[in-house]
C-alpha positions as CSV (number, residue, x, y, z in Angstrom):
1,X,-23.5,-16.2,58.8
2,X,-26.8,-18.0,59.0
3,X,-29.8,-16.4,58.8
4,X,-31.1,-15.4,62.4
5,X,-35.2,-14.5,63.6
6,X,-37.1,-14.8,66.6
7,X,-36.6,-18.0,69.0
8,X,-32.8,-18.0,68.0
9,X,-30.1,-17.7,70.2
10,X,-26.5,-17.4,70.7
11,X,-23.3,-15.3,70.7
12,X,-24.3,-13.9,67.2
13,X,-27.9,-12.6,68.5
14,X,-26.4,-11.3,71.5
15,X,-24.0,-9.9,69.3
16,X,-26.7,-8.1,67.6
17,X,-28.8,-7.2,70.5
18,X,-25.6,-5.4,71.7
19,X,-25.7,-3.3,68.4
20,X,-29.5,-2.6,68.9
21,X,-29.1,-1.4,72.3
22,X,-26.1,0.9,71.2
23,X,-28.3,2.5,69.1
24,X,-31.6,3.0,71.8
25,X,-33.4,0.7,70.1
26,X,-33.5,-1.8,72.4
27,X,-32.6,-1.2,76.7
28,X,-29.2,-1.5,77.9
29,X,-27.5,-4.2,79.4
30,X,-28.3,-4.8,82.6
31,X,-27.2,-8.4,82.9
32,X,-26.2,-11.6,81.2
33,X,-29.8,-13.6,82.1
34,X,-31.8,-14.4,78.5
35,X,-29.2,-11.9,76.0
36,X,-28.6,-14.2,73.7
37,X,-32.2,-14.9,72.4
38,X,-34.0,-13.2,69.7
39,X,-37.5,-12.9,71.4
40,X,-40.5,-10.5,70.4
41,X,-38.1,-7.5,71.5
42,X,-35.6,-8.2,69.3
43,X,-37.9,-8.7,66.2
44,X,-38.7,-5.6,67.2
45,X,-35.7,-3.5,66.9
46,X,-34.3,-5.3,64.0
47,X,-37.9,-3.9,62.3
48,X,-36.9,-0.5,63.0
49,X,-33.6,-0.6,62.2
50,X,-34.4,-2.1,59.4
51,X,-36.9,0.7,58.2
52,X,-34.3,3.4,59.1
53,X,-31.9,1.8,56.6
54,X,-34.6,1.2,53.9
55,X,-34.3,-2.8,54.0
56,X,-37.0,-4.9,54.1
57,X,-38.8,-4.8,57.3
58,X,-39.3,-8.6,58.2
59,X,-37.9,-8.6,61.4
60,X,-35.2,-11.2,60.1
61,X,-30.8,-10.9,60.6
62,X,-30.1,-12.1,57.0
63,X,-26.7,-11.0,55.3
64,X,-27.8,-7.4,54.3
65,X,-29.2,-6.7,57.4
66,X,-26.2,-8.2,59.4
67,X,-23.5,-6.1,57.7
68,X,-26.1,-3.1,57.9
69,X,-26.1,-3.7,61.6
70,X,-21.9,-4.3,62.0
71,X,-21.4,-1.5,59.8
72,X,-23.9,1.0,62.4
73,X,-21.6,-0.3,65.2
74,X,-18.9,2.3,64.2
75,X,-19.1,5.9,63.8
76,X,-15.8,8.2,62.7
77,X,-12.8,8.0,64.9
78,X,-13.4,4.9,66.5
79,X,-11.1,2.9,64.5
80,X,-8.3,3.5,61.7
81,X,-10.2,3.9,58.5
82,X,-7.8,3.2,55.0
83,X,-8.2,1.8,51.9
84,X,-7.9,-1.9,52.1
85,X,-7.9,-4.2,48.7
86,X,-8.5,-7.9,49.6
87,X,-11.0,-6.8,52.5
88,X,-13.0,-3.1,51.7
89,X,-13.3,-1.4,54.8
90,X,-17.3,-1.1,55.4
91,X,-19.3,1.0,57.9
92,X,-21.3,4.3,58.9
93,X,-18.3,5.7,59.8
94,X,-16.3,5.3,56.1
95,X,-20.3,7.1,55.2
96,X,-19.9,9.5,57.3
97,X,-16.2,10.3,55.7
98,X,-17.2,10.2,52.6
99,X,-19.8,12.7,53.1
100,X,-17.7,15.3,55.0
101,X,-14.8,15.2,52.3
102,X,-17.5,15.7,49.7
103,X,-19.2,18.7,52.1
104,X,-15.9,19.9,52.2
105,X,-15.4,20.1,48.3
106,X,-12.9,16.9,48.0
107,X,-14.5,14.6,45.7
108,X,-14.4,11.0,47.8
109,X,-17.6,10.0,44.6
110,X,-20.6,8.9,45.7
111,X,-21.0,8.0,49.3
112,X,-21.6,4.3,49.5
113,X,-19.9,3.6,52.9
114,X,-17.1,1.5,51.6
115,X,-13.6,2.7,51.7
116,X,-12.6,2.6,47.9
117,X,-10.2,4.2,45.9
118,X,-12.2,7.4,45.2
119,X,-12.4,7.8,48.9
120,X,-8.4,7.2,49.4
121,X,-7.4,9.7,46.6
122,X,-10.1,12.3,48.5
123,X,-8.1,11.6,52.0
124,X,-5.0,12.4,50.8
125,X,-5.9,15.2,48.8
126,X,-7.9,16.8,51.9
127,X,-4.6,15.7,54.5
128,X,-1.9,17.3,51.9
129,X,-4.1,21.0,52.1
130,X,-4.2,20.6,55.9
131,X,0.0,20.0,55.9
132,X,-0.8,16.2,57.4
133,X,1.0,13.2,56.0
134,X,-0.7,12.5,53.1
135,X,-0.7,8.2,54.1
136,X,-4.6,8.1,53.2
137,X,-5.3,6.9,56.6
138,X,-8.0,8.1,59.0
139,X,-6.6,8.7,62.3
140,X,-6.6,11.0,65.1
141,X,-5.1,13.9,63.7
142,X,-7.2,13.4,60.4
143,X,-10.4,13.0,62.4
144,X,-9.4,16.2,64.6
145,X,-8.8,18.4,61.3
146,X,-12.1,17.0,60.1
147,X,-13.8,18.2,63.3
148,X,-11.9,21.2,63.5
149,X,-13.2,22.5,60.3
150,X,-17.1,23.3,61.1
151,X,-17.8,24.8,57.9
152,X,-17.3,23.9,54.2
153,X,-15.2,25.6,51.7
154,X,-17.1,25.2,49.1
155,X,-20.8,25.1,49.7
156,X,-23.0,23.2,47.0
157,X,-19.6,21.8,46.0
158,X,-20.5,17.9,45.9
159,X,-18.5,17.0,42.7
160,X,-20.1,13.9,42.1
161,X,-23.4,14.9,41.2
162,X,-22.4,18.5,40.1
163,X,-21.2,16.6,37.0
164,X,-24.2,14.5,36.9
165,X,-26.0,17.6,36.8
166,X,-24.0,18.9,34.1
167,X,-23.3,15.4,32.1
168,X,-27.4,15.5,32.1
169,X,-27.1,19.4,29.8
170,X,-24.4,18.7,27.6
171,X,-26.3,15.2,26.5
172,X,-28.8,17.7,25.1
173,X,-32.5,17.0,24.4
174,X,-32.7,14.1,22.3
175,X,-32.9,10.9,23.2
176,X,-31.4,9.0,20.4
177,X,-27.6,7.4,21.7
178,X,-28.7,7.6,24.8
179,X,-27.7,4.5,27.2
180,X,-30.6,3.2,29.3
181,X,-30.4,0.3,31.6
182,X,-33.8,-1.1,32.7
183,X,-33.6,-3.4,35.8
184,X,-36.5,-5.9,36.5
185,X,-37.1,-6.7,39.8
186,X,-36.0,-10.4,41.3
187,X,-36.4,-13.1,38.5
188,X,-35.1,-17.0,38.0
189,X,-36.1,-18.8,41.5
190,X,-36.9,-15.1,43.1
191,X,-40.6,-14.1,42.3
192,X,-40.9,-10.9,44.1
193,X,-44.2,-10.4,45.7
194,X,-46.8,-13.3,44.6
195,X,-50.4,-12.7,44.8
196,X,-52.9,-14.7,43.3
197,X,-51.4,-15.6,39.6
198,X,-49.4,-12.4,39.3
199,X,-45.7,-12.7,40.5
200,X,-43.7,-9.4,40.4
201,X,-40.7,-11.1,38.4
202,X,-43.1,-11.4,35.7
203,X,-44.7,-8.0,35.9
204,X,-41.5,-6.4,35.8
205,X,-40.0,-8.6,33.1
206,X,-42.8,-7.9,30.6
207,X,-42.9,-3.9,31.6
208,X,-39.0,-3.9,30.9
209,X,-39.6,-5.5,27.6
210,X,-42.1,-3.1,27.2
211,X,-40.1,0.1,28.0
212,X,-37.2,-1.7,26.2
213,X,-39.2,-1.6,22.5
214,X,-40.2,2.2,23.2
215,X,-37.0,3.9,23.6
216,X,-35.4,1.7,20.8
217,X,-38.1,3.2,19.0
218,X,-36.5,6.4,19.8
219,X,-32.7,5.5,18.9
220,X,-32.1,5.1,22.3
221,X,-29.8,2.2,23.5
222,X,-32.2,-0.1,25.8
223,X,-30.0,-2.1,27.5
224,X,-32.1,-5.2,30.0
225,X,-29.8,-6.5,33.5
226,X,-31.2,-10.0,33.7
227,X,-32.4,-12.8,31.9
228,X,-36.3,-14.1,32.1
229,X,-35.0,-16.6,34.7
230,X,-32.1,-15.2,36.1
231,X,-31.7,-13.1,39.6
232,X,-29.1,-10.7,39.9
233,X,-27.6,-9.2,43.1
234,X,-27.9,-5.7,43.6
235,X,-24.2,-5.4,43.7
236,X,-24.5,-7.3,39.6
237,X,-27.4,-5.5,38.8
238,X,-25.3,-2.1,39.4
239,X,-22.1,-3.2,38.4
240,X,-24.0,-4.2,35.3
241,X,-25.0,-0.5,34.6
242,X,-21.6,0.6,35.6
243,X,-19.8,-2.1,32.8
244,X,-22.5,-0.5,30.6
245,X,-21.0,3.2,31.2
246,X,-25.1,3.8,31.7
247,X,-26.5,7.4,31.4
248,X,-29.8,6.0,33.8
249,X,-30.8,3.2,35.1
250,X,-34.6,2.3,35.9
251,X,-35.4,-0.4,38.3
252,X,-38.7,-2.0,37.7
253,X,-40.8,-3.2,40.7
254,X,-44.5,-3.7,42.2
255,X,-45.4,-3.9,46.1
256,X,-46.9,-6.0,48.7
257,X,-48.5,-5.6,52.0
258,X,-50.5,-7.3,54.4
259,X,-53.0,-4.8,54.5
260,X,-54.8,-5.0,51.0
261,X,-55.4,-1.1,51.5
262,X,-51.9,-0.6,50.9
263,X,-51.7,0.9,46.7
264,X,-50.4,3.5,44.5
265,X,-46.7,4.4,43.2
266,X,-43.4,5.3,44.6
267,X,-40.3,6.0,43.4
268,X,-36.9,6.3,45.0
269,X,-33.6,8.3,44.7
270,X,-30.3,8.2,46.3
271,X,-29.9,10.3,49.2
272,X,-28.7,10.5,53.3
273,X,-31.7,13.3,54.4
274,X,-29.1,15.3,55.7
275,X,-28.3,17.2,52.1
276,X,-26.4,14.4,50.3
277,X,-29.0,14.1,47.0
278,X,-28.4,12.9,43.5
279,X,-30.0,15.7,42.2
280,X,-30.7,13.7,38.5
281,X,-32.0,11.2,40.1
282,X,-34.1,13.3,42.5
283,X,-35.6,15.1,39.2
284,X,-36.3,12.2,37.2
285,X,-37.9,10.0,40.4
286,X,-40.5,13.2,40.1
287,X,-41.0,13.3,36.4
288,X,-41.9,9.4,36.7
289,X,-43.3,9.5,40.1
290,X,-45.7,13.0,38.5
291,X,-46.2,11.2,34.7
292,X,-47.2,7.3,35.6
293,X,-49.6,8.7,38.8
294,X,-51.5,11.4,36.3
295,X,-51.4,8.7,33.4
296,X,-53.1,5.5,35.0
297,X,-54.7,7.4,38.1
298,X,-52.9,5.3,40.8
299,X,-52.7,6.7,44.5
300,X,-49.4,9.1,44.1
301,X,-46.9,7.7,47.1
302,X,-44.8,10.2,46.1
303,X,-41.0,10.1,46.2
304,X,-38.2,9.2,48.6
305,X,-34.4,9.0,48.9
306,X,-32.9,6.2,50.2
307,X,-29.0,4.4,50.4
308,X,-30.0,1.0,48.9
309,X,-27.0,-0.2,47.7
310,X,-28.6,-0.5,44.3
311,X,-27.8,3.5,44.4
312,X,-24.8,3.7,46.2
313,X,-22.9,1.4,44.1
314,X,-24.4,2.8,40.6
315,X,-22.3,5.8,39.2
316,X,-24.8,6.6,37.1
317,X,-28.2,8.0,38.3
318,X,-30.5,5.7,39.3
319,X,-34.1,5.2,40.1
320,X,-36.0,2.6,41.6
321,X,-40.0,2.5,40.8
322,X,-42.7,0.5,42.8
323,X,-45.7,0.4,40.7
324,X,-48.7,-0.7,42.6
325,X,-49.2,-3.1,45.3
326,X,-50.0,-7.0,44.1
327,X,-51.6,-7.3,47.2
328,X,-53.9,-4.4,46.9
329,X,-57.2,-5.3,44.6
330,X,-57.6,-2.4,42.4
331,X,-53.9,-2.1,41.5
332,X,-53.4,-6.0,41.1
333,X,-56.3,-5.7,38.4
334,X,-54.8,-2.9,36.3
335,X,-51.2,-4.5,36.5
336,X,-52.6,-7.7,35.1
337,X,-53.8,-5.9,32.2
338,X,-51.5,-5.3,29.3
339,X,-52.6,-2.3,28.3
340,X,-52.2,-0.7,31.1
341,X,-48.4,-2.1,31.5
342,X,-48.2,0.0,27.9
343,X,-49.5,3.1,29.5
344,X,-46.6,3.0,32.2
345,X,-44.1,2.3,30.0
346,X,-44.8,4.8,28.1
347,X,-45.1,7.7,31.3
348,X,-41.5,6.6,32.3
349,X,-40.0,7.1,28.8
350,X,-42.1,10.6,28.6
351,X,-40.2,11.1,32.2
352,X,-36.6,10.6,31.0
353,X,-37.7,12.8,27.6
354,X,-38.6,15.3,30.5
355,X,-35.6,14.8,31.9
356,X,-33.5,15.9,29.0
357,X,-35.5,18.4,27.9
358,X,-35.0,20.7,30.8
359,X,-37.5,22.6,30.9
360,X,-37.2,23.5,27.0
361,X,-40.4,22.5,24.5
362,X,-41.6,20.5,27.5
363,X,-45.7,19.6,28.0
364,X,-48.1,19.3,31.0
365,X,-47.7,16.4,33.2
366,X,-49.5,13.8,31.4
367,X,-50.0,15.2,28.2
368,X,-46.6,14.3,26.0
369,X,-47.3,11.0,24.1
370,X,-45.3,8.7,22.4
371,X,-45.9,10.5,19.1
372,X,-45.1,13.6,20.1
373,X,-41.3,12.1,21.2
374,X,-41.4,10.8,18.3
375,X,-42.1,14.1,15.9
376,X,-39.8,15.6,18.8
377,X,-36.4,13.5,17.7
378,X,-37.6,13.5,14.2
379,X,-38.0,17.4,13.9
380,X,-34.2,17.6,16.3
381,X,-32.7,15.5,13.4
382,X,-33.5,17.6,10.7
């Protein structure tokens, strides 16, 4: 579809302004008149739909926003859900699905809102137990068993990142054979946020390469998802780390914002808000979110969870880092410096350390160094 914004019109924006007002955030229809324009309203709503979902907020019905929209047009029951091959069946209600099998101790894997395999062998599974035809499609008298059933069977029971959890302790404490994959924000014709003679792309390239050299250092396996001029989709970028059989994956990126008082660092998990968590990645957006703040004395944004599809559609844990704001003075002059693009790279491979130590022979926030993982995977190999 083409990209739609304000002073557009046609079936497609009264298509989406339908969607919006199904969802409140627009009023309802109250007659044909000007429905098909995308006026100041409309920019609007598709702003705070688009900060619900965790897409960019630029007012703007471009491809991921679109499907975000068509896919928040359906909630559970209102059409046949099944696992479909050529075409994947997409939408808040497979989400929704996937979440209450997994609530309900079938494993459907992690909840992406796309109606895959995983998901089928969950639905039949959870239809043979409730004596339905086990066809793995979702219709009425799946969707009234699922309704039926108010509480779960097996609390705390979400498989998927119960073996995350547990993949994370059996790895042990050192680092070395460990599979990283460190994602770089945008690159190739994509330059991220641009401000003054700093472009993200390049930021993030040169912190991967970075991070990359310190956790070879370490024996672990540093593995980069782009080229210097290349621009992966998120869909690549995960399937990347997927291909890879990843243990992490670390996405690299800096912020912008039209008020130059916007700085600091975030980091970001998968999650729903409603109790859906990857509880690795959870831990280890802290560790990094706790090490890089204390290390270089940015503004601590803290952490948040998110469904980007960069984490819905990685199996592995996953963690997405914005370090500073280009647009913001203070920040843009440390990132320019290289020195202090060592000191970050070095408070996110502390982090994952922290992560694998659980708990055991582990230091103060901001007080591990380099050395010390060093003597650390020296003194394990002995």
């Amino acid at each position: 579809m083409r990209v739609l914004r304000r002073g557009d019109a046609g079936p497609d924006v009264a298509e989406i302004r339908s969607i919006l007002a199904g969802m409140d955030l627009l009023p309802p229809v109250t007659g044909t008149g000007d429905y098909g324009t995308f006026d100041v309203a409309v920019e609007h709503a598709v702003r705070a739909f688009q900060q619900r979902r965790g897409l960019i907020t630029d007012g703007v019905v471009g491809p991921a926003t679109f499907q975000a929209l068509k896919g928040a047009s359906y909630h559970l029951g209102s059409r046949p859900l099944s696992y479909m091959i050529a075409s994947p069946v997409h939408g808040d209600d497979v989400f929704t699905l996937q979440e209450r099998l997994t609530e309900l101790g079938f494993d459907a894997g992690r909840p992406d809102g796309y109606f895959g395999p995983a998901t089928e062998r969950a639905l039949k599974t959870f239809q043979r137990d409730m004596r339905l035809t086990p066809d793995g499609m979702c219709g009425p008298a799946t969707i009234r068993e699922l309704h039926r059933l108010s509480s779960p069977r097996a609390r705390g029971g979400r498989p998927v990142f119960l073996r995350e959890q547990e993949q994370v302790r059996q790895a042990g404490p050192r680092l070395r054979g460990k599979r990283i994959v460190i994602d770089p924000g945008h690159g190739g014709d994509d330059l991220g946020v641009v401000a003054g003679s700093l472009r993200e792309a390049d930021i993030a390239w040169d912190l991967a390469r970075r991070l990359e050299g310190r956790m070879k250092a370490t024996g672990m396996e540093a593995l980069i998802s782009r080229g210097p001029n290349h621009s992966p989709t998120e869909l690549e970028r995960a399937r990347f780390a997927n291909d890879a059989g990843a243990d992490l994956f670390l996405s690299l990126h800096s912020d912008g914002n039209p008020s130059p008082r916007a700085q600091g660092i975030a980091s970001f998990h998968f999650g729903t808000g409603n109790g859906t968590t990857s509880t690795v990645g959870e831990l280890l957006a802290g560790f990094i979110q706790r090490e890089v703040a204390a290390r270089t004395g940015m503004l601590d944004c803290r952490t948040h969870y998110k469904t980007w599809e960069i984490f819905t559609r990685t199996r592995c844990p996953a963690v997405r880092v914005e370090i500073g704001y280009l647009t913001n003075p203070d920040d843009s002059r440390k990132l320019a410096d290289p020195a202090f693009r060592d000191i970050v790279a070095e408070g996110i491979l502390i982090a994952v350390k922290r992560l694998y130590l659980l708990g055991e022979g582990d230091q103060p926030t901001g007080t591990f160094t380099f050395a010390d993982v060093l003597a650390h995977e020296l003194a394990k190999a002995e």
